[in-house]
C-alpha positions in Angstrom: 18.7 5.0 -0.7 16.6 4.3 -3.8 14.5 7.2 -4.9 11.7 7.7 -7.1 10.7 10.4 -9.5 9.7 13.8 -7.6 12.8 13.2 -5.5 10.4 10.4 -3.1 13.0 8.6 -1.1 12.2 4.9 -0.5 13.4 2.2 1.8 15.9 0.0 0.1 14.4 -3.5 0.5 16.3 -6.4 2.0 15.9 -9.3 3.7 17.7 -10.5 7.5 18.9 -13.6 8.8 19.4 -14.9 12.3 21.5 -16.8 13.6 21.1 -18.8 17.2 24.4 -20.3 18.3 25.7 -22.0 21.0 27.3 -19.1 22.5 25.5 -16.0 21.1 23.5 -14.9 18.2 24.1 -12.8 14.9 21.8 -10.7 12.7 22.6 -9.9 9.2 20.9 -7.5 7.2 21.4 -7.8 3.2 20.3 -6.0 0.3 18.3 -7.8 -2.6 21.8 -8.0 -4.3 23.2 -9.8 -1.5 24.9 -7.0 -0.1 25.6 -6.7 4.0 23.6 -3.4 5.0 24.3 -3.9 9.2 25.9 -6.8 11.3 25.0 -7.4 14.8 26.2 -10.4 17.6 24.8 -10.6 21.3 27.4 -12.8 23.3 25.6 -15.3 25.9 27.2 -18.1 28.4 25.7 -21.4 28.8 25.7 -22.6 32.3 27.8 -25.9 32.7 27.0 -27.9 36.3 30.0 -30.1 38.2 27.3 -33.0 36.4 28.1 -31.5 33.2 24.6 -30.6 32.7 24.7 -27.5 30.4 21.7 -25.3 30.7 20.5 -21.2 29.8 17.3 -19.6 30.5 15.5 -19.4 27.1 14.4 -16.0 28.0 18.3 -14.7 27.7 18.6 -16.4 24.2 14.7 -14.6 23.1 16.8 -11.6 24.9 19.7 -11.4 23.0 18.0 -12.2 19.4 15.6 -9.6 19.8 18.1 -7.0 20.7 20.3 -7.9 17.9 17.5 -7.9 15.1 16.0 -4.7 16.6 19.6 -3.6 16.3 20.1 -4.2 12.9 16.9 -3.4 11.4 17.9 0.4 12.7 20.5 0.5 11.9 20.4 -0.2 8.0 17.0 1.2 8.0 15.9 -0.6 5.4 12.5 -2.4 4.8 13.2 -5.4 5.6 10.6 -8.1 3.1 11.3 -11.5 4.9 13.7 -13.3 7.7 14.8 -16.4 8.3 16.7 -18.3 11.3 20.1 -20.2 11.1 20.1 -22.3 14.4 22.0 -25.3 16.0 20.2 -28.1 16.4 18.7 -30.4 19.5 18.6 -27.1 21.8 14.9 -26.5 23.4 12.9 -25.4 25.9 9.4 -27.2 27.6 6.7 -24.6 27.7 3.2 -25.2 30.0 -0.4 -24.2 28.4 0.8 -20.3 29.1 3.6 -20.8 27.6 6.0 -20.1 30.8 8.7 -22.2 30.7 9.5 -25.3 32.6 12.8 -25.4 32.8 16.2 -23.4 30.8 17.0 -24.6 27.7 19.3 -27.5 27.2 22.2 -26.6 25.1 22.6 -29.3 22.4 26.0 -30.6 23.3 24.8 -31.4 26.7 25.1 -35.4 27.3 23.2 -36.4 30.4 21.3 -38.3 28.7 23.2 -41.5 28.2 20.6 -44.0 30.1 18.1 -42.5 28.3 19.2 -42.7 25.2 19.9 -46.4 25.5 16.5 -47.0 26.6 15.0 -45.3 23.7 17.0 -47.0 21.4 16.1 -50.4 23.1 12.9 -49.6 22.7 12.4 -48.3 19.0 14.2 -51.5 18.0 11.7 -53.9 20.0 8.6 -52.1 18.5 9.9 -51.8 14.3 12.5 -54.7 14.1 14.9 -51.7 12.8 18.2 -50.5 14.5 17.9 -46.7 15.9 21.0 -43.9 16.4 19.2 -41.7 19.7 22.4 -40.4 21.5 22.5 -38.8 24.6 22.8 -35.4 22.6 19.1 -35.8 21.1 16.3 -33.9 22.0 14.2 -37.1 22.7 16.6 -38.5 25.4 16.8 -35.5 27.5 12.8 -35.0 27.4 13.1 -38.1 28.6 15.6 -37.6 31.5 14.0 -34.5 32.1 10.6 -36.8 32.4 12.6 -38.9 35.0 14.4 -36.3 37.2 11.6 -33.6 37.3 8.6 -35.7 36.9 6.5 -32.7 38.8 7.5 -30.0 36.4 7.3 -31.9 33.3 3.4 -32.7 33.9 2.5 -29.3 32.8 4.3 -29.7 29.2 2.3 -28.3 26.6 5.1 -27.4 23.8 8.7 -29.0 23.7 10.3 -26.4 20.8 13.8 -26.2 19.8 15.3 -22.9 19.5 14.0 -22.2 15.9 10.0 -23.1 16.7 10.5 -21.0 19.8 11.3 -17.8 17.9 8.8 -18.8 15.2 5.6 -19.4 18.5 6.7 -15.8 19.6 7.3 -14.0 16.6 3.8 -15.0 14.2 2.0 -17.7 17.1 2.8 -21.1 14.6 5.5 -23.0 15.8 7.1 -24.3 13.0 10.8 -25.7 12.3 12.7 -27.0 8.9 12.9 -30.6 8.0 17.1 -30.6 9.0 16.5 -28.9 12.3 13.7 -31.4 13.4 16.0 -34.1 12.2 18.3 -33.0 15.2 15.4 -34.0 17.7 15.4 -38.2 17.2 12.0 -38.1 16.6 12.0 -38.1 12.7 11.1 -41.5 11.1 13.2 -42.7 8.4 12.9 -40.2 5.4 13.2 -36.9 7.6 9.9 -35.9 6.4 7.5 -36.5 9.8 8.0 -37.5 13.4 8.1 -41.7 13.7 5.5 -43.2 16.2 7.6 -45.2 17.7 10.2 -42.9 19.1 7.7 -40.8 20.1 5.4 -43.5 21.9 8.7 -44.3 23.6 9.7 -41.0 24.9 6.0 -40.5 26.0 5.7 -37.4 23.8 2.4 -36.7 22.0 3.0 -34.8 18.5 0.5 -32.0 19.3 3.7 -31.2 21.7 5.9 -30.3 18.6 6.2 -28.1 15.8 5.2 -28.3 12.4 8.0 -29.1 10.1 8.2 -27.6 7.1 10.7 -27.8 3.9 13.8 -24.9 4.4 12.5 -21.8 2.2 9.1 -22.6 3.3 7.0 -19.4 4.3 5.7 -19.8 8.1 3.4 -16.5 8.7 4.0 -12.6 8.7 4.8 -11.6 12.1 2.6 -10.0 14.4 2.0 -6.6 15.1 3.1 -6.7 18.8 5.9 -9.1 18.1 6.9 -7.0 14.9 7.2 -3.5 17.0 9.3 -5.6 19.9 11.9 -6.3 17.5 11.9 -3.4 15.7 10.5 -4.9 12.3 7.5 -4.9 10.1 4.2 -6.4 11.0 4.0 -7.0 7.4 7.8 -8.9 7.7 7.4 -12.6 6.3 9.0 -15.4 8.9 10.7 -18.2 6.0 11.8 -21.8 7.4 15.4 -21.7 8.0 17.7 -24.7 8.5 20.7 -25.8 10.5 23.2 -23.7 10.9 25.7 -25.9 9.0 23.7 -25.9 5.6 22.9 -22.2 6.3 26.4 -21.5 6.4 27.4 -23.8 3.5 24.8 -21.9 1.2 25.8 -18.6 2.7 29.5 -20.1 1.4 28.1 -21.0 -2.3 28.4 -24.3 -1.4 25.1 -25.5 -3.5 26.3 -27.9 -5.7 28.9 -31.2 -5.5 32.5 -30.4 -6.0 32.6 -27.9 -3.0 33.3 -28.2 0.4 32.5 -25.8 3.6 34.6 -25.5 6.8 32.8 -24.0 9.8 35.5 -23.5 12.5 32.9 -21.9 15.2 31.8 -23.3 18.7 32.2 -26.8 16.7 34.3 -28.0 13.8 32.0 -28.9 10.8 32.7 -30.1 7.1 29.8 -30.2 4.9 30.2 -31.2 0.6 26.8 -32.0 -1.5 26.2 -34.9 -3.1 23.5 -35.4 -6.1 22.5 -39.2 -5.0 21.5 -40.3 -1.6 25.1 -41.1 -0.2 25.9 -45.0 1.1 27.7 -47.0 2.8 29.2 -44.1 5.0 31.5 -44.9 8.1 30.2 -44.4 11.2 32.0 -41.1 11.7 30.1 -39.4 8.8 26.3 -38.2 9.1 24.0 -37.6 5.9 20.7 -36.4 5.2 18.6 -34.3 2.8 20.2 -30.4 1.8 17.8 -27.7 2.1 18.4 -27.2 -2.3 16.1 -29.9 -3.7 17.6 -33.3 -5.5 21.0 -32.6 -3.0 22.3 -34.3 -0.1 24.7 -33.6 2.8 27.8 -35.4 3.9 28.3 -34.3 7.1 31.6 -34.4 9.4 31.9 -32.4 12.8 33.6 -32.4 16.1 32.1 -30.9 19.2 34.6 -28.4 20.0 36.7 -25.5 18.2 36.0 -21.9 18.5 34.9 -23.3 22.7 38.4 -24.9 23.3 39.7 -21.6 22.2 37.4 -19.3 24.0 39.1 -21.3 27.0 42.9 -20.9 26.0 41.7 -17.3 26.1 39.9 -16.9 29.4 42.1 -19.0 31.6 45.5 -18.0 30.2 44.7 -14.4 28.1 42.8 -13.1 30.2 40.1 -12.1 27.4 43.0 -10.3 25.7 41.9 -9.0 22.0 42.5 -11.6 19.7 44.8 -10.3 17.2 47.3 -9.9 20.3 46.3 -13.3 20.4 47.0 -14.1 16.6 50.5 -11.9 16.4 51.9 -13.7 19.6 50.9 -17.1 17.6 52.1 -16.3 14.6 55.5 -15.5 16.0 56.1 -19.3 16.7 57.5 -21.3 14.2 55.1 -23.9 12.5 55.2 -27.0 14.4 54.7 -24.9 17.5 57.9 -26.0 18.7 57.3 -29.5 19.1 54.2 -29.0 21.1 51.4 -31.2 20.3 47.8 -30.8 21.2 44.5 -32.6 21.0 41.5 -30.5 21.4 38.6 -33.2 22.2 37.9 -31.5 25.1 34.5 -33.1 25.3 34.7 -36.4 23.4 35.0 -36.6 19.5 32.4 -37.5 16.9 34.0 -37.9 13.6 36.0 -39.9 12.5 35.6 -42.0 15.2 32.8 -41.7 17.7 34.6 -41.5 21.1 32.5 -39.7 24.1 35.5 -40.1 26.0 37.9 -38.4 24.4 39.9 -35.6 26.5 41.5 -33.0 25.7 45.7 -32.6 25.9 48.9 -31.5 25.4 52.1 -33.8 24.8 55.8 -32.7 24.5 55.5 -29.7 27.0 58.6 -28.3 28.3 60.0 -25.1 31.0 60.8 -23.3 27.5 57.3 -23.5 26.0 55.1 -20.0 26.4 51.4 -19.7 26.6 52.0 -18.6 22.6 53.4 -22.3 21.4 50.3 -23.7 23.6 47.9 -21.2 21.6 49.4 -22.0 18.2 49.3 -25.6 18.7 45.5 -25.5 19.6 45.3 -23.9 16.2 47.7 -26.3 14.7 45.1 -29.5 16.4 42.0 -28.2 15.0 43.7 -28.3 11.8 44.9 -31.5 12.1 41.0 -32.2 13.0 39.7 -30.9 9.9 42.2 -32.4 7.8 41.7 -36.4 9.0 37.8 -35.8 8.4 38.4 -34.2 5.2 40.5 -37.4 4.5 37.5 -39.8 5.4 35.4 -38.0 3.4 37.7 -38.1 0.6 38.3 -42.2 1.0 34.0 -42.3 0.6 34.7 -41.4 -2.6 33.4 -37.3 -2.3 36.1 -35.5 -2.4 35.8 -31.6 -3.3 38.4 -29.6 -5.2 37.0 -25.9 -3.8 37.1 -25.7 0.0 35.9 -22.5 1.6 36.0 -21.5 5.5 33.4 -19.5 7.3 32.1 -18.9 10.9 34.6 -17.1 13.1 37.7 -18.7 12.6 37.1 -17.3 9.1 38.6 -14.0 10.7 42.0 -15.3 12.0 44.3 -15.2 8.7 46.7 -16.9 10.7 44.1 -19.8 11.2 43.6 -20.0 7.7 47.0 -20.2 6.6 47.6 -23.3 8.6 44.7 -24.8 7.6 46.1 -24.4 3.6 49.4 -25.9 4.9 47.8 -28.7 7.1 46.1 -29.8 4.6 47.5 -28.9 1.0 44.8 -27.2 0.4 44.0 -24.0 -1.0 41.5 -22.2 1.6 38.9 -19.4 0.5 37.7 -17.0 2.5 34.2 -15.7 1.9 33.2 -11.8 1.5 30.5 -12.8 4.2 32.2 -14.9 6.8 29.2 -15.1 8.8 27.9 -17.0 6.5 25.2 -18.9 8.6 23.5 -15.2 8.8 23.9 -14.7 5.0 22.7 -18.5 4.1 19.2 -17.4 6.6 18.8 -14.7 4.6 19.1 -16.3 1.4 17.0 -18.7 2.5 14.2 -16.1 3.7 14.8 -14.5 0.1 13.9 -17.7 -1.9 10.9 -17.9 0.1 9.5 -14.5 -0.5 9.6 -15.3 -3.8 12.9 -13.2 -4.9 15.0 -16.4 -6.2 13.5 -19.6 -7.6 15.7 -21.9 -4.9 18.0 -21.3 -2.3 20.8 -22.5 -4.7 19.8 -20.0 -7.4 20.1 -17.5 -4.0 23.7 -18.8 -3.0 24.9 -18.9 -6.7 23.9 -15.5 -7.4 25.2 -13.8 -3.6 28.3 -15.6 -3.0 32.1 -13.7 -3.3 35.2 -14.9 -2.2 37.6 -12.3 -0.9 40.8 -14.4 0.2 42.7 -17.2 -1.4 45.5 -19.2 1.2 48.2 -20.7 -0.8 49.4 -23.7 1.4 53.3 -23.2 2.1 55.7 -25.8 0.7 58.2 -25.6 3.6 55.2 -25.6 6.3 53.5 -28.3 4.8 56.8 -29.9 4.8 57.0 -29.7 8.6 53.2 -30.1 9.2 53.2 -34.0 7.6 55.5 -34.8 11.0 53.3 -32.7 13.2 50.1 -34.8 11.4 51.5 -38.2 11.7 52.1 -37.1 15.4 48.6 -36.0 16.2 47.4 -39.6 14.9 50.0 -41.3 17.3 48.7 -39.4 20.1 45.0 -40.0 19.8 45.7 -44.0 19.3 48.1 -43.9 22.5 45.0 -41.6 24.6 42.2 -42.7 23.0 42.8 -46.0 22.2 41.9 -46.1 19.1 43.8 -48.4 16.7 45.3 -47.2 13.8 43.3 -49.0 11.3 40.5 -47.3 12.1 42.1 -44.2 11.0 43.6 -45.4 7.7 
């Protein structure tokens, strides 16, 4: 505690960040020095249908943010100035004029949407001459599906908000999202500043329907007295535009300026370095777009699963045994995993090659192999993952010297080690591994007015605790394993070397 003269206590003052992810959500309290002050996670589980539809009532997601924030903000006890959300992106929920919702959120890696999505893009071409990218995992194409399969319902749509506007309409009555976030929808014309016309006018949506999108860092409203004594903060509490919980995390990572590069092993597997010109020319495996520090831009690389192919090694064959049992039984099997090979595109890959469907596998199995070389060589895949996308980043012409992991692979040192031999790298770990919480925060921080930009934020807050070392002899072994990978996902997939060289 602070105190004033006369022996006066006061609350230290800090500032929170949230973070909505696909399987739960975190809340970080830090202090105006960018110190952690209280961490708290509520776990939640997606419901996935024989279709593949994969759906959760918005009301457990509003359930389990509240509860964490409330939990945090008692625990520190601090007075907390201004919060921000970290969320994934193209998740939302249809509300009707009393704001009841229409139907459970649709989780952002759902893909029903594949008719739709060729329709819209059929569409936007024929009405501005210009080619469009709507996928099935869009928000646009599943309004649309959802337009189509439950017409009834979906006449009484007053508000279609992603998870971010959602929490902002509860928490201060504006519902209001960041540039990056809104991006995520399909709707965004060219420039990522407003919604395009077109694609709306094709998905039937009228704007008045969506959120306002503001610039990350942008101050939305203080939060409401009812709302504020739900959650356990402030009335007085300032709500800041977040972002997506990739750049949140690469902020929360330092990762504000070209020459850095930030890992997210979490539900997904994402790679994100700055650039300070508009990037061009990327392959089709790599995404770009504007980076919530102004004058920088992204170069995105992600696949769909990671941290969610793992949480299913564990369930089916650990039993939900504690991890490090997990890690020690792993890290008892010789690198190379005794010759076991895995691919873990469990639900199709996006980068470096766009494949929907891509499966996931296991090659070289024999009677001597335990459930231990299995879970090591899901480990060893996902580094194998990260390193061919760092290497198509890398023949764009970006490629980073400093490469830092965060999310919750971030806590599994053995995870981290092969990642350093995988890919000759040397790998940080942060002080703040959950750095999508700490990147909010930051975020919420800048916009109250306590740093000039997020990047002066990130520079200023950032520690590293960890250095991996890649091992000579590993690294040694791991070139075989790598070239073996490759081989595999040409044989399955079908995709021809050349299009990973």
């Amino acid at each position: 505690m602070n105190c004033e003269p006369g022996n006066l206590k006061m609350k230290t003052e800090a500032y929170l960040g949230l973070d909505l992810g696909g399987t739960g959500v975190k809340a970080g309290v830090f202090s105006r020095h960018g110190k952690m002050l209280a961490f708290g996670r509520r776990q939640f589980e997606p419901t996935v249908s024989r279709e593949g539809h994969v759906d959760i009532p918005v009301e457990t997601i509003r359930e389990a943010a509240r509860s964490a924030v409330r939990e945090v903000a008692g625990k520190c006890g601090a007075e907390i100035l201004a919060m921000a959300v970290s969320s994934q992106g193209e998740t939302f929920v249809t509300l009707d004029a009393k704001d009841r919702p229409i139907h459970d959120a649709i989780m952002w890696y759902d893909s029903r949407a594949e008719k739709q999505a060729a329709e819209l893009r059929r569409a936007v071409q024929a009405a501005t001459g210009r080619p469009s990218s709507i996928d099935a995992i869009v928000t646009v194409s599943k309004i649309k599906w959802l337009k189509e399969n439950r017409p009834g319902p979906m006449r009484r749509a007053r508000r279609h908000l992603l998870l971010p506007d959602y929490v902002s309409y509860i928490l201060t009555g504006r519902a209001a999202t960041d540039i990056n976030t809104a991006g995520s929808t399909g709707m965004m014309a060219p420039g990522g500043r407003a919604y395009d016309p077109a694609v709306l006018k094709a998905g039937g949506i009228d704007e008045h329907q969506l959120a306002d999108v503001l610039p990350p860092g942008t101050p939305i409203a203080k939060i409401r007295l009812q709302a504020a004594k739900a959650w356990g903060l402030s009335p007085g509490t300032l709500l800041v535009a977040g972002t997506n919980d990739q750049y949140a995390g690469a902020l929360g990572a330092g990762n504000c300026r070209p020459g850095i590069l930030s890992e997210t092993s979490g539900t997904c597997l994402a790679l994100v370095t700055l650039t300070a010109k508009p990037p061009r020319a990327l392959p089709e495996g790599l995404m770009s777009g504007s980076f919530p520090v102004p004058g920088h831009w992204f170069i995105l690389a992600y696949s769909k699963t990671a941290g969610l192919v793992l949480d299913w090694f564990r369930n089916e064959f650990y039993r939900s045994a504690p991890w490090k049992d997990m890690e020690a039984a792993a890290k008892a099997v010789p690198a190379g995993s005794n010759g076991l090979l895995a691919l873990p595109h469990f639900d199709g890959t996006i980068s470096p090659v766009g494949n929907p469907s891509a499966r996931g596998a296991f090659c070289n199995l024999t009677l001597r192999h335990k459930k231990a070389d299995m879970f090591r060589a899901l480990l060893e895949s996902l580094a194998f993952s990260l390193r061919e996308n760092m290497e198509i980043i890398a023949r764009s012409g970006y490629d980073p010297q400093v490469v830092r992991s965060i999310g919750g692979g971030a806590q599994n040192s053995l995870w981290l080690q092969i990642k350093a031999d995988v890919t000759g790298r040397e790998i940080e770990k942060p002080a703040v591994s959950e750095a999508a919480v700490f990147g909010a925060a930051m975020l919420a921080a800048a916009g109250r007015g306590e740093f000039k930009t997020a990047a002066e934020a990130s520079e200023k807050f950032y520690r590293t605790r960890r250095i991996f070392a890649p091992d000579r002899r590993n690294a040694r072994q791991y070139r075989a394993a790598f070239e073996g990978y490759l081989r595999l996902k040409e044989q399955l997939y079908n995709e021809p070397r050349a299009r990973q060289e």
